[in-house]
N, C-alpha and C positions, 0 to 999 in steps of 0.2 A: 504493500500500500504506500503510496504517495502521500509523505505526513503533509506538504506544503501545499499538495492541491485539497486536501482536507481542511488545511488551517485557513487556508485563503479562503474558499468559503465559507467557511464558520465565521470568519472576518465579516464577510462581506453582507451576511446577514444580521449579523450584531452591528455591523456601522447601519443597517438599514432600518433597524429595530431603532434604535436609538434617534433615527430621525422624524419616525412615526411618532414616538413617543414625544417629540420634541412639537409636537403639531399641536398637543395640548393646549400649549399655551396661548395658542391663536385663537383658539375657540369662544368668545368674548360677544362683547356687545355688538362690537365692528360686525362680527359676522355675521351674526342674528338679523341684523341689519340688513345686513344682503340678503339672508334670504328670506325676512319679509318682502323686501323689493321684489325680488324676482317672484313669490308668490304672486304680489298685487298687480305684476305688469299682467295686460292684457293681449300680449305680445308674443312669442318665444327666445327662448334666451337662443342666442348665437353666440355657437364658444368656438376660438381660431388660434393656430397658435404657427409657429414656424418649427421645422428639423424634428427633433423628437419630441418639442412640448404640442404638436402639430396631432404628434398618433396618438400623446394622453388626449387631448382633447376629443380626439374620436372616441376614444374609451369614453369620456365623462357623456357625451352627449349619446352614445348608445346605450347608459345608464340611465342616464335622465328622461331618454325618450319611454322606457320599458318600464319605467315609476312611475308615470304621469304628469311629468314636465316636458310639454314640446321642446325640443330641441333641434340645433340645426348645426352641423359643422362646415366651416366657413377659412380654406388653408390663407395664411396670410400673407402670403407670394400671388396666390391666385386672384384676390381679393382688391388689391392694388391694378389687377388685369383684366377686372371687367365683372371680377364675385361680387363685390360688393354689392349689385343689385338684389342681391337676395334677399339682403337686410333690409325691414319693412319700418313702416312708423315707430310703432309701438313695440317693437324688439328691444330686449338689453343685450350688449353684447360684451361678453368675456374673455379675455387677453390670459392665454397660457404663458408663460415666458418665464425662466428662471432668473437671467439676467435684466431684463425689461428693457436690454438697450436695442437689442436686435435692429437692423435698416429698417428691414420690411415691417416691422411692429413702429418704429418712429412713422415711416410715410403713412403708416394704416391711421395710427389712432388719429388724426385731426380732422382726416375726411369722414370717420365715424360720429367723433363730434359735431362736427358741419350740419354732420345730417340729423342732429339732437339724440339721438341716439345714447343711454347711459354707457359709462365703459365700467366695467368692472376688472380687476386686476388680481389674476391668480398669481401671485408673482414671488420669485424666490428673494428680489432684493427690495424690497422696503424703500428704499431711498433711490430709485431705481425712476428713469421718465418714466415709464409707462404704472408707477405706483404715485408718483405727482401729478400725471393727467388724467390716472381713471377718480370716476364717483364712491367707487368704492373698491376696498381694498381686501384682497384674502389671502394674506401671507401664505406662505410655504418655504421657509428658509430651512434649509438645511445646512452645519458646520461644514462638512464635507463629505464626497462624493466614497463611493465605496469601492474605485476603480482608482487603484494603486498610487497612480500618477494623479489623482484629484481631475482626474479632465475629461473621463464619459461618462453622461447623464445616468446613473444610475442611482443613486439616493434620492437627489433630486426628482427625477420621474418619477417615482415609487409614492416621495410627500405628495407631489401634483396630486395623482391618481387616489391617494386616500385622504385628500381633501374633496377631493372633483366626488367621492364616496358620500364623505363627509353632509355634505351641500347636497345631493341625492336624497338620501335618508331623511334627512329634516326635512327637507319639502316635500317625501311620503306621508309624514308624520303634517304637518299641516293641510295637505289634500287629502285624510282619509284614507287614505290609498291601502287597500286591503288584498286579501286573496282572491276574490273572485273578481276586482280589478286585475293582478296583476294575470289570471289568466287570460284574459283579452286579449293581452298585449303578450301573449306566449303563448297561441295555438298551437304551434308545430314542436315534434319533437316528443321525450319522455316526459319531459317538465310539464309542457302543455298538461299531455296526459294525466296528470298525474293532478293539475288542477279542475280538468271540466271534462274529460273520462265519465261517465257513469252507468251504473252497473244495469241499464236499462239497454248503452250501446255494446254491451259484452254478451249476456244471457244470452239472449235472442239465439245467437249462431248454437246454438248446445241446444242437443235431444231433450225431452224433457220427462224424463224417467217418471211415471207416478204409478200406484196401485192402489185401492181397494181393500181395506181392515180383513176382507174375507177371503182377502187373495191367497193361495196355496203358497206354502214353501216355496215348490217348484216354481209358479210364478213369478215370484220377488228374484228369484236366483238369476230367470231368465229375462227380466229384464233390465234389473242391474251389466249382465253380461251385453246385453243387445246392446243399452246405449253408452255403454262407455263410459261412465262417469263415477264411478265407484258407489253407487247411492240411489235411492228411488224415493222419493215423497210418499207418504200415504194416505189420500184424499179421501173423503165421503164423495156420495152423490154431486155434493152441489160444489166440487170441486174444493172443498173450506178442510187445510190444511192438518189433517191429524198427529202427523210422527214424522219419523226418518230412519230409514233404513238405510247401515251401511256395509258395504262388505266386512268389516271387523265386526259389526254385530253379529253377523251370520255366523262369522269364524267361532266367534265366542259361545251362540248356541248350539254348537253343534258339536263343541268339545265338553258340553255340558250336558247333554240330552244324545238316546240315541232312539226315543219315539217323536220319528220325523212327521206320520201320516196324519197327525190333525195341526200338525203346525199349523198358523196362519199369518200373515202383516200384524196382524192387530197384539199378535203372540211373542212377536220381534221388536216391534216399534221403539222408538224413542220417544217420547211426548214430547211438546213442547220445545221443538227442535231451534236453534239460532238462526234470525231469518234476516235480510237486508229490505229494502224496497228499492223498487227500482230507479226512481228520483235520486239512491244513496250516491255518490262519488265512488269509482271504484275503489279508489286509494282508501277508502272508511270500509270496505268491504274485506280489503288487506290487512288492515286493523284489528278486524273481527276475527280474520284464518288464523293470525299470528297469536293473539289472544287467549284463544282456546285449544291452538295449537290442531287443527283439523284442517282439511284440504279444498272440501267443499262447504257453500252454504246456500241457504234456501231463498229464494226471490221471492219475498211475498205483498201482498196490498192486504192492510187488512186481514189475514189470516187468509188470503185467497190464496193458494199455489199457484205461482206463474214460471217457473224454472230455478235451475241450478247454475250461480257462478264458481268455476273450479280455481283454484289456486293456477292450475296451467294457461287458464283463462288471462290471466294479469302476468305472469310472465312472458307470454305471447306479445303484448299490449306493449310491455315494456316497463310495469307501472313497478314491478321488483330489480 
């Protein structure tokens, strides 16, 4: 083992820890500040930045757009070249920059104010143009960088992006912004799934095993076997949920008993079996498997049987 490429990063995460932790300090009225502003604009914020504070900015504003703060990314080379139309009346717009002296950040900010436009300044130097010309200001100083030579952005980007967090969060926290918001904004994918899934779009595809209190041994055997799912309902007439039969029950009567011929469902049953509705999320359905530790459970309305979601059902899905 290589102790120095160990030590170095160990390093490099401890200089990086230590600048996160240094971000505390910033956290103040000043901030608060900003992000009532940006709550009460009726605008979206536009966040730009140049070189590497350019790709945090992308990060902050794909966070802010999936929390429910419009957002807009705006590079600040491009911006000086004809971007700038993007930015509307009522837009605030936010300056990434470690150093704040940047060209392209000097030529930006005066045509931003021109066009009344607030600026706001994510900026690592305090004392910095573009912390003297914005309206408001969001420190992220870090001592120094975690790249040897003190000279690639890496502490530095790190503070950016867990203030650009920072500033995210609060403004969830002021908007409400909950779970079934942030599914909206995350259909695609496990995540999605795993927010607006429900176990109404799972069932459905699965056989729907049920019998009859008077059903034979044989019967219950053979339709556990037919559909596949290790399990059979056992309904009345009006379809209104009695039991649940599982192949381990079976297993269990049968190393118990060996007068098979008047067995019946109603002989085997479980009462009162653990049942979802189909309205539930399947991810609450997950909940209930792991819970009780069983593989299937019963879809019911009302004690009405309407099918079985299997544990292989939500692995399919993606939802484990």
């Amino acid at each position: 083992m290589n102790q120095q490429i160990i030590q170095k990063a160990k390093e490099t995460i401890a200089i990086e820890a230590a600048a996160i932790e240094r971000l505390m300090g910033f956290i103040n009225e000043h901030f608060e500040a900003t992000v009532q502003a940006i709550f009460q604009s009726k605008g979206r914020l536009v966040v730009t930045g140049i070189g590497k504070s350019a790709i945090v900015a992308q990060k902050i504003v794909a966070t802010l757009n999936s929390t429910g703060t419009p957002a807009l990314f705006m590079h600040a080379a491009d911006a000086i070249h004809g971007d700038l139309g993007m930015v509307q009346q009522d837009d605030m717009v936010m300056i990434v920059s470690k150093s704040g002296e940047s060209p392209e950040i000097k030529v930006l900010v005066p045509f931003i104010k021109n066009l009344g436009n607030p600026v706001i300044a994510l900026v690592g130097a305090p004392k910095s143009y573009l912390a003297k010309e914005a309206q408001f200001i969001v420190p992220c100083t870090v001592e120094k960088e975690a790249c040897p030579n003190n000279l690639a952005p890496t502490s530095s980007t790190t503070a950016q992006m867990v203030m650009g967090d920072s500033l995210a969060v609060a403004l969830m926290t002021l908007n409400g912004f909950n779970g079934k918001d942030f599914a909206k904004y995350h259909p695609g994918g496990n995540l999605g799934k795993r927010l607006y899934l429900k176990v109404a779009d799972v069932y459905t595809a699965n056989a729907k095993p049920q019998v009859v209190p008077s059903a034979s041994l044989k019967d219950v055997i053979v339709e556990i076997t037919q559909k596949r799912l290790g399990v059979t309902a056992v309904v009345n007439t009006g379809n209104t949920l009695c039991g649940i039969i599982t192949d381990g029950d079976l297993r269990r009567m049968l190393n118990q008993t060996n007068a098979l011929d008047k067995i019946t469902a109603a002989n085997i049953l479980t009462p009162h079996p653990k049942t979802i509705a189909p309205g539930a999320l399947a991810v609450e359905a997950l909940e209930v498997l792991k819970k009780y530790d069983i593989s299937q459970l019963i879809v019911a309305d009302n004690n009405t049987y309407l099918g079985i979601i299997h544990l292989h059902d939500l692995v399919r899905e993606g939802i484990i």
